[in-house]
LOSE-113785 format. One record per residue (C-alpha): residue in three letters; y, x, z; residue number from 1. Coordinates in pm, 1 decimal, always signed. Layout:
residues N
<gutor r="ALA" Y="Y" X="X" Z="Z" k="NUM"/>
...
end
This chain:
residues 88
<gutor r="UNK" Y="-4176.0" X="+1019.4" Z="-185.9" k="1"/>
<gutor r="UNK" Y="-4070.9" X="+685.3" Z="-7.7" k="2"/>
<gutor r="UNK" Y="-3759.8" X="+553.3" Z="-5.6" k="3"/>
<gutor r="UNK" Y="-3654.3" X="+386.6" Z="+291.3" k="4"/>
<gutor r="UNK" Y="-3442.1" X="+51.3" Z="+367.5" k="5"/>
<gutor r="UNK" Y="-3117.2" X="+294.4" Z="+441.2" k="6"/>
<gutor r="UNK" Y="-2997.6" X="+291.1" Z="+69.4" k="7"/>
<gutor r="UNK" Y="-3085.4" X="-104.2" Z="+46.7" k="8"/>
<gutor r="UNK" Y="-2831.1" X="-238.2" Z="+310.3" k="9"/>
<gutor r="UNK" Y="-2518.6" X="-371.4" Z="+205.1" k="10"/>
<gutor r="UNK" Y="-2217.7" X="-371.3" Z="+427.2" k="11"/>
<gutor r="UNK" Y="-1996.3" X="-662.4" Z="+481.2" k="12"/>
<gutor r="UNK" Y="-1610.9" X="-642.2" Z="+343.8" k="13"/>
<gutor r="UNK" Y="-1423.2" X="-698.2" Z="+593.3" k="14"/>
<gutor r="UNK" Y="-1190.9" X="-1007.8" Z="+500.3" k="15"/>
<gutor r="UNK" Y="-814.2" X="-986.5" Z="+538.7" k="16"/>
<gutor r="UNK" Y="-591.0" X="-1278.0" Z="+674.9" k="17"/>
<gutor r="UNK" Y="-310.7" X="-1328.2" Z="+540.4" k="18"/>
<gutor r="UNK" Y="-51.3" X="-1119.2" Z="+322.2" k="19"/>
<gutor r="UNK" Y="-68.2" X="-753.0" Z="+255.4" k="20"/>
<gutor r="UNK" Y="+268.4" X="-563.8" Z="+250.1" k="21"/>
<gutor r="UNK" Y="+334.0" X="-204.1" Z="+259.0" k="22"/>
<gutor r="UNK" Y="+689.0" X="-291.9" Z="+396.4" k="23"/>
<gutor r="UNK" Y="+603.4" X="-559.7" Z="+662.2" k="24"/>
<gutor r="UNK" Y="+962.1" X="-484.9" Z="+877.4" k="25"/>
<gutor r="UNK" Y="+1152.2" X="-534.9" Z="+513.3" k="26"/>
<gutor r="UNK" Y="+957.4" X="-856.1" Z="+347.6" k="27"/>
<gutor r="UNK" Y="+1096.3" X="-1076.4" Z="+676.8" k="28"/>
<gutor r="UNK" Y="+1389.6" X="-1344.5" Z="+551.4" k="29"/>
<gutor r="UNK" Y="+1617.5" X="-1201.2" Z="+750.3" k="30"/>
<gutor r="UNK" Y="+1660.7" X="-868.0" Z="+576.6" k="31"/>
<gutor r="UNK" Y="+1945.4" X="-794.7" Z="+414.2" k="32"/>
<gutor r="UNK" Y="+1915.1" X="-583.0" Z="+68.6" k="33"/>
<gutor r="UNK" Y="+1687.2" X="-472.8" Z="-129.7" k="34"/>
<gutor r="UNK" Y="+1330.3" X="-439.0" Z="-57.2" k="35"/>
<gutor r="UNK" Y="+1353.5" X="-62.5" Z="-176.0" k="36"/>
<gutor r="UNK" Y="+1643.7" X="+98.8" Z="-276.9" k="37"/>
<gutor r="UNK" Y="+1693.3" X="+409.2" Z="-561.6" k="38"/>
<gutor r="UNK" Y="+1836.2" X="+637.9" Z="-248.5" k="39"/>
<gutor r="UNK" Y="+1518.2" X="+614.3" Z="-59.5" k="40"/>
<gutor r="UNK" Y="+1421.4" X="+933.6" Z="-283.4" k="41"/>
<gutor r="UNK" Y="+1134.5" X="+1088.1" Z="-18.3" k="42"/>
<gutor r="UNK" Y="+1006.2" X="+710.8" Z="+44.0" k="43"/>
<gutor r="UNK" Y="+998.7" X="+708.1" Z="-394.0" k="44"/>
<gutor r="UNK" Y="+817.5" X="+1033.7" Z="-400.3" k="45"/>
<gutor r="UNK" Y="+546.4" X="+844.2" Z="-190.1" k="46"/>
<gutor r="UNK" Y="+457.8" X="+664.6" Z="-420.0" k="47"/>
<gutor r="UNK" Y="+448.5" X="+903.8" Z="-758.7" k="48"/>
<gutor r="UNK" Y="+142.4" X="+1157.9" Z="-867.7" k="49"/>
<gutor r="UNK" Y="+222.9" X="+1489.3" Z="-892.6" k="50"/>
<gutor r="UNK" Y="+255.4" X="+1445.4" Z="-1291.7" k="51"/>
<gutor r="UNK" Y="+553.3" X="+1202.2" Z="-1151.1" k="52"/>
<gutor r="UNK" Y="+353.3" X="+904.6" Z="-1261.6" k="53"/>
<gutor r="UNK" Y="+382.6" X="+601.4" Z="-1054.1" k="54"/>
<gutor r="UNK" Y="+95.9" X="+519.4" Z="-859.4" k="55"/>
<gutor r="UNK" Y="-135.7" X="+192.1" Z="-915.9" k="56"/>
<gutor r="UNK" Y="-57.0" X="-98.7" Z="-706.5" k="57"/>
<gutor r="UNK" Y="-428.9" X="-47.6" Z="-576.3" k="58"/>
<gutor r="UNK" Y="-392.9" X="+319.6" Z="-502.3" k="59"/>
<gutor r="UNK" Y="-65.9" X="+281.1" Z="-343.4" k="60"/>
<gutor r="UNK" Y="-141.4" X="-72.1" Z="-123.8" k="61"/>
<gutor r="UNK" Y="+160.8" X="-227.4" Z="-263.1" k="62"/>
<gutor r="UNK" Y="+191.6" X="-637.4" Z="-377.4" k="63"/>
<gutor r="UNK" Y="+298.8" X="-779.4" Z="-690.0" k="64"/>
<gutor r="UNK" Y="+713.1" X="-795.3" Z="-566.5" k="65"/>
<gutor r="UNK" Y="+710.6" X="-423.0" Z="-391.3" k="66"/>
<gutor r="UNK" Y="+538.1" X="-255.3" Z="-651.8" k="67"/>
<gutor r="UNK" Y="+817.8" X="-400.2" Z="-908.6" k="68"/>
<gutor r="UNK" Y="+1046.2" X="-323.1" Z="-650.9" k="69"/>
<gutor r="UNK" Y="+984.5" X="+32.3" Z="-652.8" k="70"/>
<gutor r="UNK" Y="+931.2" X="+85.5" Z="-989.8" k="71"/>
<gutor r="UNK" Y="+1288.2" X="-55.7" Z="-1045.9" k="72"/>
<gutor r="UNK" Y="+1370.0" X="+174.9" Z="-803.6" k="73"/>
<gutor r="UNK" Y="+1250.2" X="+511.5" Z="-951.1" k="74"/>
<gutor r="UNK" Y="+1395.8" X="+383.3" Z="-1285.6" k="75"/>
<gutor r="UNK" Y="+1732.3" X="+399.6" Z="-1151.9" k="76"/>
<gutor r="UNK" Y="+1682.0" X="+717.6" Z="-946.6" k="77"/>
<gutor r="UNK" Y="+1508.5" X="+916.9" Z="-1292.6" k="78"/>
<gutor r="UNK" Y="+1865.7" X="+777.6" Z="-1425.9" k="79"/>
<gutor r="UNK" Y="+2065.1" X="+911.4" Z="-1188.6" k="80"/>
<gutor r="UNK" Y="+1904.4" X="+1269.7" Z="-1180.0" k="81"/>
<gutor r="UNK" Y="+1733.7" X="+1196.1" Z="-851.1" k="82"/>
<gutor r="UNK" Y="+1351.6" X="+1227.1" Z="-918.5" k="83"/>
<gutor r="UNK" Y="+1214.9" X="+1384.5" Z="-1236.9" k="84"/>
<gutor r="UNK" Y="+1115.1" X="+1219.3" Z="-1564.8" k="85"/>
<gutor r="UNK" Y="+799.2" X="+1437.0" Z="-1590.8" k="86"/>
<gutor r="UNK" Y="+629.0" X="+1643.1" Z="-1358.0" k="87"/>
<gutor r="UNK" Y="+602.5" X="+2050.0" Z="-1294.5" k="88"/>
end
């Protein structure tokens, strides 16, 4: 059999300018509060596997400050009986 060029080509990343945020409305200076807060208990869920793991920073398209941020977040709402330590 012959293998054609197909499998050979490569294709370009595309190149991002600038930063990456998940919350773009909430990273601005002039917001007021926290970036994510323990209420936000559906937004939370988001980012949780169904084991009620929290979700890579890769996997989730989070930065550095948000992902801390949330995590923080879903500390304080496991604490508070909002989201479950452990999954179904």
């Amino acid at each position: 059999m012959m293998r054609t060029d197909n499998n050979k080509k490569k294709k370009k990343k595309e190149r991002r300018t600038g930063p990456v945020t998940r919350f773009p409305e909430r990273a601005k200076k002039d917001w007021i509060g926290p970036i994510i807060s323990f209420r936000e208990v559906d937004l939370l869920r988001k980012f949780m596997t169904s084991s009620a793991k929290l979700m890579s920073r890769k996997r989730s398209g989070t930065n550095a400050q948000e992902q801390a941020c949330i995590k923080n977040a879903i500390k304080q709402a496991r604490f508070m009986a909002l989201l479950p330590y452990t999954g179904p």
